[in-house]
C-alpha positions in Angstrom: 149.6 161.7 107.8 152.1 163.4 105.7 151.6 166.9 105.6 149.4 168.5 108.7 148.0 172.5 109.4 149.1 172.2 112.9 151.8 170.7 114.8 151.3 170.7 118.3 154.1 169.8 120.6 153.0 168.9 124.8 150.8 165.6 125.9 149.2 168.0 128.7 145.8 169.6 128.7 146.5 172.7 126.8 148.8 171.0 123.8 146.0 168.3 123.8 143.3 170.9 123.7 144.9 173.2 121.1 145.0 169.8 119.1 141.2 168.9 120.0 139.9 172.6 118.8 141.9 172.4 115.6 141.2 169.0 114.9 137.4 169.4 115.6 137.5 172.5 113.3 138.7 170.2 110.5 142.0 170.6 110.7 144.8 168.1 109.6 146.8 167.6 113.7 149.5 166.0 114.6 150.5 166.2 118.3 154.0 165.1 119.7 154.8 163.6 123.3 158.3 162.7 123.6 157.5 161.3 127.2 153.8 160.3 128.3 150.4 161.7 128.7 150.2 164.1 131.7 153.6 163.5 132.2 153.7 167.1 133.5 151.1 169.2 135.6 148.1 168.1 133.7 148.8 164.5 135.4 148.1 165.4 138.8 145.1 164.6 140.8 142.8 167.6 141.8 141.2 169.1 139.1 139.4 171.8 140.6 137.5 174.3 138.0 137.1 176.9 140.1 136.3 180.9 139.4 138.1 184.1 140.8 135.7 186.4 143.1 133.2 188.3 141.3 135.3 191.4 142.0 137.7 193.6 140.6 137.3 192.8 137.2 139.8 192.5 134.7 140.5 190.5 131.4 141.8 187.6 133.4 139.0 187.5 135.1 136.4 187.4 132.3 138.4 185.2 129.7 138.3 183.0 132.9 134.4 183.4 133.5 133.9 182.6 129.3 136.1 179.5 129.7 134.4 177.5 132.8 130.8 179.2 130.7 131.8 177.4 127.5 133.5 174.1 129.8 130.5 171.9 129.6 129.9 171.7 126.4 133.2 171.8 125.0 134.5 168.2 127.1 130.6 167.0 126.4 132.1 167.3 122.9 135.4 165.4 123.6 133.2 162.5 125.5 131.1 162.5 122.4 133.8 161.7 119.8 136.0 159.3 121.7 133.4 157.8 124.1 135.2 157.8 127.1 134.6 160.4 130.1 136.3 163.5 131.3 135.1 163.4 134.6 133.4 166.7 134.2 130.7 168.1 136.6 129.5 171.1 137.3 128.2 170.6 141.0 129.2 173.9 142.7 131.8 174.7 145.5 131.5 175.4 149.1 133.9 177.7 151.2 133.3 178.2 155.2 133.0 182.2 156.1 135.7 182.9 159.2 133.9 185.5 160.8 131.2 188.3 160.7 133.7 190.7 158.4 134.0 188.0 155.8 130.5 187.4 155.5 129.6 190.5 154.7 132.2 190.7 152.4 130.7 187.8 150.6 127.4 189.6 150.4 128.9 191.8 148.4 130.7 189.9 145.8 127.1 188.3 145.6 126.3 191.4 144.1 128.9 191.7 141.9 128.3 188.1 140.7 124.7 189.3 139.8 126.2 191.4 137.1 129.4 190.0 136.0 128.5 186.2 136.0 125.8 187.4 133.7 123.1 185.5 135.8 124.6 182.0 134.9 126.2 181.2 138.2 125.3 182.5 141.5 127.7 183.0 144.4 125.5 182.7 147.5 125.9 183.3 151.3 124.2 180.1 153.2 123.8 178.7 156.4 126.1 176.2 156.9 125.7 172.4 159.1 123.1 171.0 156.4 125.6 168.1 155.6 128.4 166.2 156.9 129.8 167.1 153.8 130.6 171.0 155.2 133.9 172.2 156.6 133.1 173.8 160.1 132.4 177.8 159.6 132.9 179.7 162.6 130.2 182.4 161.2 128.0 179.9 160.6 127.5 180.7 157.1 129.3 179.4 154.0 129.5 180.8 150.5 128.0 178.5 147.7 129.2 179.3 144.2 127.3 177.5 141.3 130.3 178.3 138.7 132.9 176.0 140.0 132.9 172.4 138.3 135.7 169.6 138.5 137.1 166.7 136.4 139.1 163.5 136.7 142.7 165.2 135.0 144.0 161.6 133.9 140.2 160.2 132.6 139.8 163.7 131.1 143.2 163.5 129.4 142.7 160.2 127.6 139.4 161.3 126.5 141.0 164.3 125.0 143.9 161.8 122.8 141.1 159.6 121.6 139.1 162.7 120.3 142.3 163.7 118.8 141.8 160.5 117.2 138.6 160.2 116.4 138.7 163.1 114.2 141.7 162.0 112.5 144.9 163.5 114.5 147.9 161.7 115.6 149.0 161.5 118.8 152.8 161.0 118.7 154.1 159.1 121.8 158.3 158.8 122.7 159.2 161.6 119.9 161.8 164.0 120.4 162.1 165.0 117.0 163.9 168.4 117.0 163.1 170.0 113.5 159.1 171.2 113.1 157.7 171.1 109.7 158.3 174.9 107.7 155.2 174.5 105.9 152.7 173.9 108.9 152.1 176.5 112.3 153.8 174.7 115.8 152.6 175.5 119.2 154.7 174.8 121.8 153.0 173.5 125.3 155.4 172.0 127.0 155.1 173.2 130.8 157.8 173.9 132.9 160.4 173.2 130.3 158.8 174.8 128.0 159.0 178.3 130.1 163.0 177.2 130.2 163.4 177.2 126.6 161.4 180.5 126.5 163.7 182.2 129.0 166.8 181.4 127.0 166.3 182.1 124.2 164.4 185.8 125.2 167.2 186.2 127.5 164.8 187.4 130.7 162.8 184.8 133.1 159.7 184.3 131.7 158.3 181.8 134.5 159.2 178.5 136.8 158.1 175.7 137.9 156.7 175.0 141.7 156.3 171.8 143.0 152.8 170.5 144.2 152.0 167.5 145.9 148.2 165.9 146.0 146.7 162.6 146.8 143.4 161.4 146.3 141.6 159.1 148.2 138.7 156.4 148.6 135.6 158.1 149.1 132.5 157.9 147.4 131.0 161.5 146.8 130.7 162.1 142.9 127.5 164.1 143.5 128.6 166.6 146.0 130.3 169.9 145.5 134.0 170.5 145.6 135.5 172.3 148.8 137.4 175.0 149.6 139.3 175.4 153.4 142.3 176.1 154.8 143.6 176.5 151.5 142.8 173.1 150.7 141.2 171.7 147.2 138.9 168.9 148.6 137.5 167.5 145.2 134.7 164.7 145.0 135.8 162.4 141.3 133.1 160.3 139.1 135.5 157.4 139.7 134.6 157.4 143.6 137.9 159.1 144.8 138.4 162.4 146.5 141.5 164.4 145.1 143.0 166.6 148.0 145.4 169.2 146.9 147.8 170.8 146.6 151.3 172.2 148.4 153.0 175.1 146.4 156.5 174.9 146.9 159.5 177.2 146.1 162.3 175.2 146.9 162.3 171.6 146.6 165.5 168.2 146.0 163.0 166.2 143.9 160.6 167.9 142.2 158.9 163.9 141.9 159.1 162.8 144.9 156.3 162.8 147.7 157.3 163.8 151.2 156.3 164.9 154.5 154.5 167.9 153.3 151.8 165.7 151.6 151.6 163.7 155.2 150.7 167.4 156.6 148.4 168.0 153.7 146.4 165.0 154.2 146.1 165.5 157.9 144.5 169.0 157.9 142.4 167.6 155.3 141.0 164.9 158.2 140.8 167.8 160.5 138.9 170.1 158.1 136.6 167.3 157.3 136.3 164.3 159.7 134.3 162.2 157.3 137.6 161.3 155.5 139.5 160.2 158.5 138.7 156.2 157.5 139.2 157.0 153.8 142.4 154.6 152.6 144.6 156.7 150.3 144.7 155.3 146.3 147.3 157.5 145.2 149.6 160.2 145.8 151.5 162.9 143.1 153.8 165.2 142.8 155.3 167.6 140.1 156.3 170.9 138.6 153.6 173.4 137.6 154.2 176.0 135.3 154.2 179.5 136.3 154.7 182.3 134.3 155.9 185.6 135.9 152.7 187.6 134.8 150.7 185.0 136.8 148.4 184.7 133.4 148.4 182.0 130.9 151.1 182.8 127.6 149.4 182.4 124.9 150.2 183.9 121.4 153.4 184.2 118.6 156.7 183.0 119.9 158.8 186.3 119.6 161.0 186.0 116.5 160.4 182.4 115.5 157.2 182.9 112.4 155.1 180.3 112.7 155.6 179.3 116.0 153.2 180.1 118.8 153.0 179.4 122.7 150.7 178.2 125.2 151.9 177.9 128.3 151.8 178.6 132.1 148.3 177.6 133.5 150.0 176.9 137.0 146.3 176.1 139.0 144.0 177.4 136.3 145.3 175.4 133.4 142.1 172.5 133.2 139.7 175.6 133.5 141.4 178.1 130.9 141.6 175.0 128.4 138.7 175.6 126.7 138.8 178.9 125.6 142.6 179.1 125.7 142.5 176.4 123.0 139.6 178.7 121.1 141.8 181.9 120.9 144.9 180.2 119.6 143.3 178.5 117.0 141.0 181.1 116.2 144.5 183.1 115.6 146.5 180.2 113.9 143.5 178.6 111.9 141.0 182.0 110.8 143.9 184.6 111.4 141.2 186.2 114.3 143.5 188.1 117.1 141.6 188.4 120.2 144.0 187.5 123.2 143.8 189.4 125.9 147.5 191.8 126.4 148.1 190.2 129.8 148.6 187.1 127.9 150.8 188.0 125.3 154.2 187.2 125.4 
């Protein structure tokens, strides 16, 4: 492919998506990985969907709400042209209620999902002990939300590339070319080092990485909801794991390296729910997450660079924000259309 209308540079789920929206649009792609797929964040484990409370809204909130809204059908789309699976499911999440306050608490941002989730999720208050598959509730009651959905990150990644494929893209593996095309928009999504480069050259931080560590283990329960305890991600996978996540860690001598902290994370996992406690682990991860210092997703023109445009800083919400993430910025690189939110903007 000699000439493209988009370069995107970042094998994670946001440079691959950017590169799926354009390249489903029609667009001429080519996307460069100097290292691996999900070599960064995106490689992880978890890949937990999940919403904010339906409460003090704000347009984080609701770009977030339109994203896991459009998720379905947008990786139904990437299975469809490269036939593999993302892992995707919409099947709910549970979250135990620690006493009579935070129930009714809960009762109330079941109102507010009424209205804001425009009646296509629900966040209930329920009874809980109907399952083995329940963290203990010490009100008795848990909160059921019908937004939250999950995926396999490294199935849903590879699913992504071949789409990329399918539709005529390159993906561009071991590349570290340091001159971008003139004629043809970049985006840069390159994680952690990504926010690096940014804070040099604008002279101010603009984000960090922190370190996260997951595992996932053996345990059939691809139909059951994901769950959310003790700050814990417990997340059933199509591929008969369970993905249990994640530390957030400010200081750290290895940002790859697993350590006792995972030990400690699996254990209250056991304790939160016992039905794991025979489950053999299948693999462990860790790695730097991009954070930007506004806490939203960077998304928009690279300050005094024309032509070259950002995406970065999804930290936990990166696999949810994809879709519509991907959307805006091609809407603005591809159909000149600017509708990202100004909490994004760079």
């Amino acid at each position: 492919m000699a000439r493209v209308d988009l370069t995107v540079r970042g094998g994670g789920v946001t440079g691959l998506g950017v590169a799926w929206e354009a390249a489903r649009r029609g667009a001429r792609v080519r996307l460069i990985e100097w290292e691996r797929i999900g070599a960064g964040a995106s490689g992880g484990l978890v890949g937990a969907l999940s919403p904010h409370v339906p409460e003090g809204w704000n347009p984080k909130k609701a770009f977030q709400l339109d994203s896991l809204l459009m998720a379905e059908d947008w990786w139904r789309g990437v299975e469809a042209a490269s036939g593999l699976s993302s892992g995707y499911a919409r099947l709910g999440r549970l979250q135990p209620l620690a006493d009579a306050e935070a129930v009714a608490l809960a009762r109330q941002r079941a109102e507010g999902a009424e209205t804001l989730w425009q009646g296509r999720a629900e966040w209930r208050v329920i009874p809980s002990g109907a399952s083995p598959w329940e963290p203990a509730s010490p009100s008795g009651w848990l909160v059921h939300d019908t937004l939250s959905a999950r995926l396999h990150p490294r199935m849903a990644l590879a699913a992504l590339s071949e789409a990329i494929r399918a539709k005529g893209g390159e993906v561009l593996l071991g590349r570290e070319e340091t001159e971008d095309p003139a004629d043809s928009p970049v985006v840069w999504a390159t994680g952690t080092a990504g926010l690096e480069a940014l804070s040099r050259d604008l002279g101010r931080k603009i984000g960090d990485g922190v370190k996260g560590q997951a595992l996932s283990l053996a345990f059939p329960a691809e139909d059951l909801p994901q769950l959310f305890t003790e700050g814990l991600h417990i997340i059933p996978h199509a591929d008969g794991t369970v993905a249990i996540g994640s530390t957030s860690e400010y200081q750290w001598q290895d940002a790859q390296a697993v350590d006792d902290q995972l030990d400690a994370l699996h254990a209250r996992a056991i304790a939160a729910l016992p039905v794991l406690a025979e489950a053999p682990v299948t693999a462990r991860w860790a790695g730097l997450r991009p954070r930007a210092r506004s806490r939203a997703p960077l998304v928009g023109p690279w300050p005094g660079r024309p032509g070259t445009f950002v995406a970065n800083g999804g930290f936990k919400i990166g696999f949810g924000m994809a879709p519509k993430l991907a959307a805006t910025l091609v809407d603005l690189i591809l159909e000149g259309r600017d509708t990202i939110p100004e909490g994004f903007r760079l």
